[in-house]
N, CA and C atoms as a LAMMPS dump frame, in Angstrom:
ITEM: TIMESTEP
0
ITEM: NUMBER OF ATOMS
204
ITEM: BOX BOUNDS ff ff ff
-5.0000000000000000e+02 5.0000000000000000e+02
-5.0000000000000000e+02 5.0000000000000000e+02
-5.0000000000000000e+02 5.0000000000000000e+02
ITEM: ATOMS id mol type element x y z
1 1 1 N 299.263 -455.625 -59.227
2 1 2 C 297.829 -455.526 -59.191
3 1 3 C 297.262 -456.734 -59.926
4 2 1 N 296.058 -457.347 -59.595
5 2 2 C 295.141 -458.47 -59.59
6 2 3 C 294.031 -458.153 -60.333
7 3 1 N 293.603 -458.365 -61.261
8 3 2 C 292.119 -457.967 -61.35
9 3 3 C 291.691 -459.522 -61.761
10 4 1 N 290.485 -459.69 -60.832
11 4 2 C 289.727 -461.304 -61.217
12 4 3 C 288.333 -461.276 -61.457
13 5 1 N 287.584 -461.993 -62.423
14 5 2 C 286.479 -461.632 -62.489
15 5 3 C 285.351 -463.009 -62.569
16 6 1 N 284.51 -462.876 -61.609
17 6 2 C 283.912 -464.131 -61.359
18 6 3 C 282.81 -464.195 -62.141
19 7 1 N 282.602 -464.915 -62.874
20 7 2 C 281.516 -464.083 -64.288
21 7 3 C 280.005 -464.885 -63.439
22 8 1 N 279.974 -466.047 -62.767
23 8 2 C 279.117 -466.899 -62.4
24 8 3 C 278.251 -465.513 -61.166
25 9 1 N 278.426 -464.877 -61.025
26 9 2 C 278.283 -464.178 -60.127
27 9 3 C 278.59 -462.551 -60.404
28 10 1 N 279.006 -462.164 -61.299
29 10 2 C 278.642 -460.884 -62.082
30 10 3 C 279.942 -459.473 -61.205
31 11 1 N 280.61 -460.212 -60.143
32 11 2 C 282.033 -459.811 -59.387
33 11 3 C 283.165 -459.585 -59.836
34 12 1 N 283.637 -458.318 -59.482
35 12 2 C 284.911 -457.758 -59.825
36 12 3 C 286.078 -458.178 -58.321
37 13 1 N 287.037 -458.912 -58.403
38 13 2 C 287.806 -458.121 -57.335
39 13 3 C 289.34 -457.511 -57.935
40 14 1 N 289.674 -456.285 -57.717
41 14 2 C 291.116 -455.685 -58.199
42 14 3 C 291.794 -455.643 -56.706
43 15 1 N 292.947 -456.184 -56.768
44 15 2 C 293.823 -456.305 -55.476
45 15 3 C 294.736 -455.461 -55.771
46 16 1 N 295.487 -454.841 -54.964
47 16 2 C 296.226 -453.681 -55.348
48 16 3 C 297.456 -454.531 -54.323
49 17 1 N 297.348 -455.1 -53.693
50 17 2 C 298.303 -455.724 -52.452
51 17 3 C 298.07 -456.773 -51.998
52 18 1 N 298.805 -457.293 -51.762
53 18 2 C 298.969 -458.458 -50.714
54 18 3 C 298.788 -458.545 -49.192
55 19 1 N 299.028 -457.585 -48.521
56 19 2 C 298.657 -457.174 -47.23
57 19 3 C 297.596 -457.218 -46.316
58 20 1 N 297.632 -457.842 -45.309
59 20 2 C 296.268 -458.346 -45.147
60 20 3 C 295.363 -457.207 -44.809
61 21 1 N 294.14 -457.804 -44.895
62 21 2 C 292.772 -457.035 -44.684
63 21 3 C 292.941 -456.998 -42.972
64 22 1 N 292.746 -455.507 -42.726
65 22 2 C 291.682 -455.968 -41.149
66 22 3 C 290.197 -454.803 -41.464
67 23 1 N 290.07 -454.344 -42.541
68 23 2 C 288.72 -453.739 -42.431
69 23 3 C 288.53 -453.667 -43.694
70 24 1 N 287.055 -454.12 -43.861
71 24 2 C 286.365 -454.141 -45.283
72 24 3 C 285.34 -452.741 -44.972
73 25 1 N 285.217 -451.888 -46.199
74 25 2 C 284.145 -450.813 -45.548
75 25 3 C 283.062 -451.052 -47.16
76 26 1 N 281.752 -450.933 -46.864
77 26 2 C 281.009 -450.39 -48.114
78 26 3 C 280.614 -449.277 -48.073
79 27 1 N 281.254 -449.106 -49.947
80 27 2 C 280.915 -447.901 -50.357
81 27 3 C 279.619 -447.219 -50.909
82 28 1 N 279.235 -448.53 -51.18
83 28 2 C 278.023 -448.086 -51.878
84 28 3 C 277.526 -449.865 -52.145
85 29 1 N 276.123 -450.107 -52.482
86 29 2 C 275.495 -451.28 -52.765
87 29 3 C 276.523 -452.154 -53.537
88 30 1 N 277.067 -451.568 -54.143
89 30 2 C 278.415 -452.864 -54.919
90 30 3 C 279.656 -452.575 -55.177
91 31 1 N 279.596 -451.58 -54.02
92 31 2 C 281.339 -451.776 -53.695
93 31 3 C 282.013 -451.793 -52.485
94 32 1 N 282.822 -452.308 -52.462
95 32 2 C 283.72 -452.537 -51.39
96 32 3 C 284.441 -452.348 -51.238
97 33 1 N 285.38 -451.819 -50.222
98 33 2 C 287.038 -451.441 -49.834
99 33 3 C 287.146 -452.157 -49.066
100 34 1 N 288.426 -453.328 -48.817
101 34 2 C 289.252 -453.478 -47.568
102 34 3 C 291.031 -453.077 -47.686
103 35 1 N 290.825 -452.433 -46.176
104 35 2 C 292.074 -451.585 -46.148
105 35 3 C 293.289 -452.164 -44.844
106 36 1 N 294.065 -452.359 -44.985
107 36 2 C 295.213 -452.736 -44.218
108 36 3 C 294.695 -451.975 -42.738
109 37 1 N 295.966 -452.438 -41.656
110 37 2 C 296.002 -451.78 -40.702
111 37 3 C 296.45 -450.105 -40.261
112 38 1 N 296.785 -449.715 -41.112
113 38 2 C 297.004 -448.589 -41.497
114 38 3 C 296.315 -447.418 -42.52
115 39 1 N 295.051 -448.185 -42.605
116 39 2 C 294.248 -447.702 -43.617
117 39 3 C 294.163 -447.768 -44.932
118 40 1 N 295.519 -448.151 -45.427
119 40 2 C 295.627 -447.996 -47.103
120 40 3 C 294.412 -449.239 -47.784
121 41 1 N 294.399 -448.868 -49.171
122 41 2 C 293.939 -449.616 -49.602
123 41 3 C 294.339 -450.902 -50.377
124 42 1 N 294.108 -452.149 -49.734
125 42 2 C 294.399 -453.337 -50.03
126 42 3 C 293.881 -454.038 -51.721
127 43 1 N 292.104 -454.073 -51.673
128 43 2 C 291.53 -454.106 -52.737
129 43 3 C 289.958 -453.51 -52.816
130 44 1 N 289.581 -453.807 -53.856
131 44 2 C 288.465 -453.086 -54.126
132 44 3 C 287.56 -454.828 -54.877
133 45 1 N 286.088 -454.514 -53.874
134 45 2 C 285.007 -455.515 -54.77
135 45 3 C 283.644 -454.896 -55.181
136 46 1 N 283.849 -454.888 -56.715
137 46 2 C 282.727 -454.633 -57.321
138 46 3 C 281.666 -455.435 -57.3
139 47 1 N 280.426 -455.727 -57.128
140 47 2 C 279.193 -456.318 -57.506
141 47 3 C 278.459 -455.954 -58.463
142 48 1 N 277.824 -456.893 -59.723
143 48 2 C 277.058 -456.521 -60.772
144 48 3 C 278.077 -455.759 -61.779
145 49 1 N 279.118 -456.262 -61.596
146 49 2 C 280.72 -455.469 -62.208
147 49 3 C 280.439 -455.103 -64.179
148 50 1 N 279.506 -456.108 -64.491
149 50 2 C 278.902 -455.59 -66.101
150 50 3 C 278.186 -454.413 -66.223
151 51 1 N 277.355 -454.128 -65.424
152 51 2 C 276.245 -452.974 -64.718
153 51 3 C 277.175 -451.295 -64.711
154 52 1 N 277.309 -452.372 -63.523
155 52 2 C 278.309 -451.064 -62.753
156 52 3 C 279.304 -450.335 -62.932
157 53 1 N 280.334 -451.474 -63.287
158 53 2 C 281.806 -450.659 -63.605
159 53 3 C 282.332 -450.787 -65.193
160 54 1 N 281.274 -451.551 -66.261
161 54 2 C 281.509 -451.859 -67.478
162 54 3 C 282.575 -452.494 -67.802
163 55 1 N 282.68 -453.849 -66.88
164 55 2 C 283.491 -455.145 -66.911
165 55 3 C 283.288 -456.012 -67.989
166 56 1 N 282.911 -455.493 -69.219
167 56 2 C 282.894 -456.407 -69.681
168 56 3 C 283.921 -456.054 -71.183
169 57 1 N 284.843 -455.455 -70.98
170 57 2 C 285.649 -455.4 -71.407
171 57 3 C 286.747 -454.378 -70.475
172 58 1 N 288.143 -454.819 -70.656
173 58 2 C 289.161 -454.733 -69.537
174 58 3 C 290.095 -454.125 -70.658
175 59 1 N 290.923 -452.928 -70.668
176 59 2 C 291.93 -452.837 -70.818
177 59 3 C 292.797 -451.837 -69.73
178 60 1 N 294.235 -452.168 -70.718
179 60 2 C 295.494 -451.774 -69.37
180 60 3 C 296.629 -450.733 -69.974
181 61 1 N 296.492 -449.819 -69.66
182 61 2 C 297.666 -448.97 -70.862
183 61 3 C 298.443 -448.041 -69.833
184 62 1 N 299.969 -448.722 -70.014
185 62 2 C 301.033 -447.838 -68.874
186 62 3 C 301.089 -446.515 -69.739
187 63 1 N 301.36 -445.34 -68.694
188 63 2 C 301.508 -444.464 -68.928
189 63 3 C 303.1 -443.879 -68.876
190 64 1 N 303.692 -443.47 -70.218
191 64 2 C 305.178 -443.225 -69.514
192 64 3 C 305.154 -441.805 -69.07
193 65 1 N 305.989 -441.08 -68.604
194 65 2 C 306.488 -439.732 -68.268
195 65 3 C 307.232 -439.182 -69.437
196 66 1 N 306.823 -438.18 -69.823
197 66 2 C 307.044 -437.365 -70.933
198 66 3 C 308.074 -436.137 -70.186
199 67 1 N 309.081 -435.728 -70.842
200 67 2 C 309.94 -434.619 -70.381
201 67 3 C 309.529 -433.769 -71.308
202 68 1 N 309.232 -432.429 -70.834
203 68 2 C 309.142 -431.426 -71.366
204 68 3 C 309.765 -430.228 -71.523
């Protein structure tokens, strides 16, 4: 996974894959899905990504599997 952030322009994009796009859909005024040929999801573009998705700070924390 990718996450890039274009600050000149206030844009999120998180790529989840490499696979190409054949359909971008919007979700809403500042977001975006494009999804492979098979539907999955390729990546996701935020707009106004400070606003919206509170890009302006990023963190990343793996989760392990706990046995119980």
């Amino acid at each position: 996974m990718k996450i890039r952030y274009l600050s000149d322009t206030d844009t999120a994009l998180i790529e989840f894959s490499n696979v190409s796009v054949v359909e971008t859909k919007e979700i809403s005024d500042n977001l975006y899905i494009d999804l492979d040929e098979e539907g999955n999801l390729v990546s996701m573009t935020i707009e106004h990504a400070k606003e919206k998705a509170g890009m302006s700070e990023i963190s990343y924390l793996q989760m392990e599997k706990t046995s119980t």
